[in-house]
N, C-alpha and C positions, 0 to 999 in steps of 0.2 A: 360621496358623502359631503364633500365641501358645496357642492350644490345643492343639496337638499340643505343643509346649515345658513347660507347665504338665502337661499329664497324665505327658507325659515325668518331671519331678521329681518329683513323688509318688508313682510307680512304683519311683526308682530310689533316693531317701531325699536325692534332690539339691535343693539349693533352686532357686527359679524365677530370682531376681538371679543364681546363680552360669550358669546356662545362658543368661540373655540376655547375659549379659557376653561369653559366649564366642561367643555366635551373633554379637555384636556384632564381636568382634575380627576371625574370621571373617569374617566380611562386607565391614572394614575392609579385609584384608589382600587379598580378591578385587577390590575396588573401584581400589585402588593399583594391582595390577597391570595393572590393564585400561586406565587411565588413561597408563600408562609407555607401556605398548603402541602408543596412537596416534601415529603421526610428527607434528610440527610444521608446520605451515603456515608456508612462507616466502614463498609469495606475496603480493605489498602490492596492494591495491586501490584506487584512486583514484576518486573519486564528487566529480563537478562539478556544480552545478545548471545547468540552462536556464535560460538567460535571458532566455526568450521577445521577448514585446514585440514582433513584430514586425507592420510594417504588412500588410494584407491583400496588399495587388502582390507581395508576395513570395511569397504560395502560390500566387498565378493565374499561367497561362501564361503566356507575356511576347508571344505571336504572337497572340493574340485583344484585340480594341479592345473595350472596355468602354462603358457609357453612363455618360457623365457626371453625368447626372440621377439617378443609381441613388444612393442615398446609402452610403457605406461603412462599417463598424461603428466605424469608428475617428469618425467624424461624429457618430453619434449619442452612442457609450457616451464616448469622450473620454479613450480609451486603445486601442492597440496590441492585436492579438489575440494572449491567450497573458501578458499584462503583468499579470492580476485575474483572479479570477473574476467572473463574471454573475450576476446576481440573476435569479432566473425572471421579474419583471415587468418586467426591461430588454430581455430577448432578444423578449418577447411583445411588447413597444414595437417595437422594430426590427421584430419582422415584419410589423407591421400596417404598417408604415412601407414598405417593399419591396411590399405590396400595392397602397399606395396611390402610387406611384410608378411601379409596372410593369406591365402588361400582363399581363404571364404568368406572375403568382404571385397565388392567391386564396387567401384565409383563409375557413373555415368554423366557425363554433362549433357542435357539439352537445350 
């Protein structure tokens, strides 16, 4: 564009300030218009945080009996699920930890 602008003024004995000024104006006066144009949003939006924390029993079914002996993440990690994030070597605790407590969960490493 600045090229086509520039050969423009030497062609026509116009300076290159006096043509940027006006492409400038130009441009100003399409930009305003286009901006008037858009309607207003008067919709409000409301954003509440989670505030998690909540004990495990409260995702489980409430009609299935659990084992006792199974330990709960709230047991190990020493918060609510959903209250922190986990460090990869606390969740890799727990699971080793659910292996060696249950029956019917194995850990493999390869």
């Amino acid at each position: 564009m600045f090229a086509n602008l520039h050969y423009t003024a030497r062609k026509n004995s116009l300076s290159l300030a006096s043509l940027l000024a006006l492409g400038t104006i130009a441009f100003g006066a399409t930009s305003s218009q286009q901006v008037s144009a858009q309607p207003a949003l008067s919709s409000a939006v409301t954003i509440t945080p989670d505030v998690g924390g909540q004990p495990v029993t409260a995702y489980l079914p409430d009609t299935v009996s659990y084992n006792p002996a199974i330990p709960t993440p709230e047991s190990l990690l020493g918060a609510n699920i959903g209250e922190w994030h986990v460090r990869h070597d606390q969740v890799v605790n727990y699971m080793k930890l659910l292996a060696e407590k249950s029956d019917r969960i194995t850990i493999e490493e390869t």
